[in-house]
C-alpha positions in Angstrom: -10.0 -21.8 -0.8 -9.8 -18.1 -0.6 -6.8 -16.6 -1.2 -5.8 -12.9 -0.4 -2.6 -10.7 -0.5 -1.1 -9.1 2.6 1.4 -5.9 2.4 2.8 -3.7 4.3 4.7 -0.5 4.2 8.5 -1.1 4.1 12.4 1.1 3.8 10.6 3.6 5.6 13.3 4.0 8.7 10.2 3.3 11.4 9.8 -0.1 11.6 11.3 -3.6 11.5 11.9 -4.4 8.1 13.3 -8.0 8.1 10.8 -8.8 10.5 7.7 -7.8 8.4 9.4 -9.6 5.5 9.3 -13.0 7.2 5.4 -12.3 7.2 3.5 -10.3 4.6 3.3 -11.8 0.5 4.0 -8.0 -0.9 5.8 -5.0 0.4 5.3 -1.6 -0.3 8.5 0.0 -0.8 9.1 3.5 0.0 10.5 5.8 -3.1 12.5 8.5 -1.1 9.8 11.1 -2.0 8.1 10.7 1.7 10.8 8.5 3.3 13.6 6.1 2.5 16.6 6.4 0.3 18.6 4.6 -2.1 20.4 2.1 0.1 17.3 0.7 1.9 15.5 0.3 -1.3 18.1 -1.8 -2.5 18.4 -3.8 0.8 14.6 -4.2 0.8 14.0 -5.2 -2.6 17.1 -8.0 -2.2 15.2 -9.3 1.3 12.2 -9.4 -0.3 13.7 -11.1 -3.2 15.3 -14.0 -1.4 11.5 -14.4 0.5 9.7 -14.6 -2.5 8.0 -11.3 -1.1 6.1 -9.3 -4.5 7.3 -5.3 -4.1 5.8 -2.7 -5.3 6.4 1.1 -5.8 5.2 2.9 -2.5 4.5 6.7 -4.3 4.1 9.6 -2.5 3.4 13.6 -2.5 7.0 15.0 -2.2 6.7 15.3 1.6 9.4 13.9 3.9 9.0 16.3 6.7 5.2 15.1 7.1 5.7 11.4 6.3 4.0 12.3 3.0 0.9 12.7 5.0 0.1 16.5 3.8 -2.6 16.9 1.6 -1.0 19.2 -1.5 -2.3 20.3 -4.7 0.4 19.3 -6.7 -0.3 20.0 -10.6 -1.2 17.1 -12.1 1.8 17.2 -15.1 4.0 17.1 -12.2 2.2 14.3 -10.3 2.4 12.0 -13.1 6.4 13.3 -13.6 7.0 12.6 -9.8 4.8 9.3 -9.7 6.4 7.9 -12.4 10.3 8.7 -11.2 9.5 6.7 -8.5 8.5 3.8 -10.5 11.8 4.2 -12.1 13.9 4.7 -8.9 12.5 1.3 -7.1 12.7 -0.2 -10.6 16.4 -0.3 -10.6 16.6 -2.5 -7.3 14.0 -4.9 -8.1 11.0 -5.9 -10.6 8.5 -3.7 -9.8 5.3 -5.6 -9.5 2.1 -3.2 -8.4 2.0 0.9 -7.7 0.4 2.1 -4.2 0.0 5.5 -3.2 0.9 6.3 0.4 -0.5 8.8 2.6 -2.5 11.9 1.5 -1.9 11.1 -2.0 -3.5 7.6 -1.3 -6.5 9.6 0.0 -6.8 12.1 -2.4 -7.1 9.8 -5.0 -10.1 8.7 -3.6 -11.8 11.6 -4.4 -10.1 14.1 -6.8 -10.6 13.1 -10.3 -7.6 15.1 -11.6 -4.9 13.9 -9.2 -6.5 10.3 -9.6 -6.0 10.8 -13.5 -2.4 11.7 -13.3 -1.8 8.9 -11.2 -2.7 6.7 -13.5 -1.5 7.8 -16.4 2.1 7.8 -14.5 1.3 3.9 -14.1 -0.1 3.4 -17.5 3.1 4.9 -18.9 5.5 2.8 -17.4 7.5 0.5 -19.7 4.7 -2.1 -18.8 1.2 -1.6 -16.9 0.6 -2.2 -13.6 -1.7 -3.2 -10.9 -2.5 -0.6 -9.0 -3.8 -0.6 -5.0 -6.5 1.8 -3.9 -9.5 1.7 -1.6 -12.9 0.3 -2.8 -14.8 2.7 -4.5 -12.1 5.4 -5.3 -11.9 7.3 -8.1 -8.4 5.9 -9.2 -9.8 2.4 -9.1 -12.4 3.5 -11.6 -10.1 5.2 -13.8 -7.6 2.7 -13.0 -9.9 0.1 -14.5 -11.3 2.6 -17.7 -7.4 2.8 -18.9 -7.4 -1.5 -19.2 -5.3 -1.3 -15.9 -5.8 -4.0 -13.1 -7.2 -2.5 -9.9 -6.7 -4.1 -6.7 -8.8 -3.2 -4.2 -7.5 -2.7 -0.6 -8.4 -3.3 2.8 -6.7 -1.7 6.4 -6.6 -4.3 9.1 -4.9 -1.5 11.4 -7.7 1.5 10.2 -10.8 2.6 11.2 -13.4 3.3 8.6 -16.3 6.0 8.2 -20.0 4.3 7.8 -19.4 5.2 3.5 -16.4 2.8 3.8 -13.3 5.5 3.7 -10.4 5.7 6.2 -11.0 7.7 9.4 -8.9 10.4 9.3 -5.5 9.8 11.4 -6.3 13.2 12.7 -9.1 11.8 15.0 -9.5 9.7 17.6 -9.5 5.7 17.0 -8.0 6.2 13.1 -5.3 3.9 13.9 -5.9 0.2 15.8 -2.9 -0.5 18.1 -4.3 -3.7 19.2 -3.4 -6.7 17.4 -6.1 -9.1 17.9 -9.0 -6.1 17.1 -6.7 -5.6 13.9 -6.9 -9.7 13.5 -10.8 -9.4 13.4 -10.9 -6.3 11.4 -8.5 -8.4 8.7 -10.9 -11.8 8.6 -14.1 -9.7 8.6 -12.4 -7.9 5.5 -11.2 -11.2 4.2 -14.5 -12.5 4.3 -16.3 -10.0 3.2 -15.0 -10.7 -0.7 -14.4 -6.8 -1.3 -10.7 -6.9 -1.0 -7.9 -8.4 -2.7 -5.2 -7.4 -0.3 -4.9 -6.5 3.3 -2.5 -3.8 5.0 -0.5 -3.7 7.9 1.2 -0.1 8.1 5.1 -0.3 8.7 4.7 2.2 11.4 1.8 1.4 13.7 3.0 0.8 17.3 4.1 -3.2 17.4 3.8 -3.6 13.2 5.2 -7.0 12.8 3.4 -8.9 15.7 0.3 -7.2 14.3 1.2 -8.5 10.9 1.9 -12.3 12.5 -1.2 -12.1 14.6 -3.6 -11.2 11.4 -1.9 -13.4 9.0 -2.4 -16.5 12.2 -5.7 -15.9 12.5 -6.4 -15.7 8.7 -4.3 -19.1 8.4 -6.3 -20.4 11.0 -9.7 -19.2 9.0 -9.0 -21.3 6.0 -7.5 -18.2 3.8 -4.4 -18.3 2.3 -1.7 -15.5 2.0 -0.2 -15.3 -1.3 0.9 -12.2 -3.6 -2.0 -10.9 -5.8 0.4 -9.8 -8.3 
């Protein structure tokens, strides 16, 4: 049977928490760098607890007024400093499982060796290593993978993708599927396709948790299971 992992963003303020919950196997917890704070981390983490829901540290540029979705060349000293604080601040809510980047940093690190390095070493420092999500072919996986770190890689049921396999950018037209049943086949033919480990559902596209429900139905319905990966 195959068996794949399905997250989504969470303690973000945009979207229905509980609700995605009740539906994915791992949730990407916001650190308070791009959104979120200490209280909703700490709800989050206890929800997800209770649901048997896998979280993991949702890091970010230091970017709240742009949803972390800025590109920034932030030294890379300070990116491992400020990826690893937020390993440490989700950490003390609940037992962090896997690290994500969100947003432009989650893009970046496709490409840019140096930010992709500190990254990494951030995770790598942590009291214990960690999985770490990224898209297929990225730099960070590689690196990721040459520091004995587990890379998981990642596929968007809600994204568009360029003919080399990267995210459309959110700036164009048709980045972001609203419509849950195109999401649904853009999540089995990822599934199926054996290049993923885990599939996304972003917290805040328009209708998130009956998006999650309809892609994690029709995967059910496929023969695939949804269970953590971590």
């Amino acid at each position: 049977m195959t068996i794949i992992d399905l997250n989504a963003d969470l303690a973000e303020g945009v979207t229905d928490d509980d609700g995605l919950l009740g539906v994915v196997s791992s949730a990407n917890v916001a650190c308070g760098f791009h959104a979120g704070d200490a209280a909703t981390m700490r709800r989050v983490c206890a929800l997800a607890a209770a649901r048997g829901v896998r979280i993991g540290a949702q890091v970010s540029y230091q970017d709240r007024e742009n949803f972390g979705r800025r590109d920034m060349d932030v030294p890379p000293d300070q990116l491992a400093a400020d990826v690893l604080y937020q390993i440490g601040a989700l950490a003390a809510f609940g037992d962090v499982a896997y690290v994500k980047p969100h947003g432009a940093l989650y893009n970046r690190v496709v490409h840019d060796e140096r930010q992709a390095r500190a990254v990494v070493e951030a995770v790598k420092a942590w009291r214990e290593p960690l999985p770490l999500l990224g898209l297929p072919g990225s730099r960070v996986l590689a690196l990721a993978r040459d520091a004995g770190l587990t890379a998981i890689e990642e596929g968007f049921a809600d994204r568009a993708y360029t003919p080399e396999g990267f995210l459309v950018p959110r700036s164009q037209p048709g980045a972001v599927i609203s419509d849950a049943a195109e999401a649904a086949r853009r999540a089995l033919e990822l599934a199926r396709s054996g290049k993923v480990r885990s599939l996304c559902v972003h917290g805040d596209t328009p209708g998130a948790v009956a998006m999650a429900r309809r892609v994690r139905a029709e995967l059910e319905a496929a023969g695939i299971a949804i269970a953590p990966f971590a």
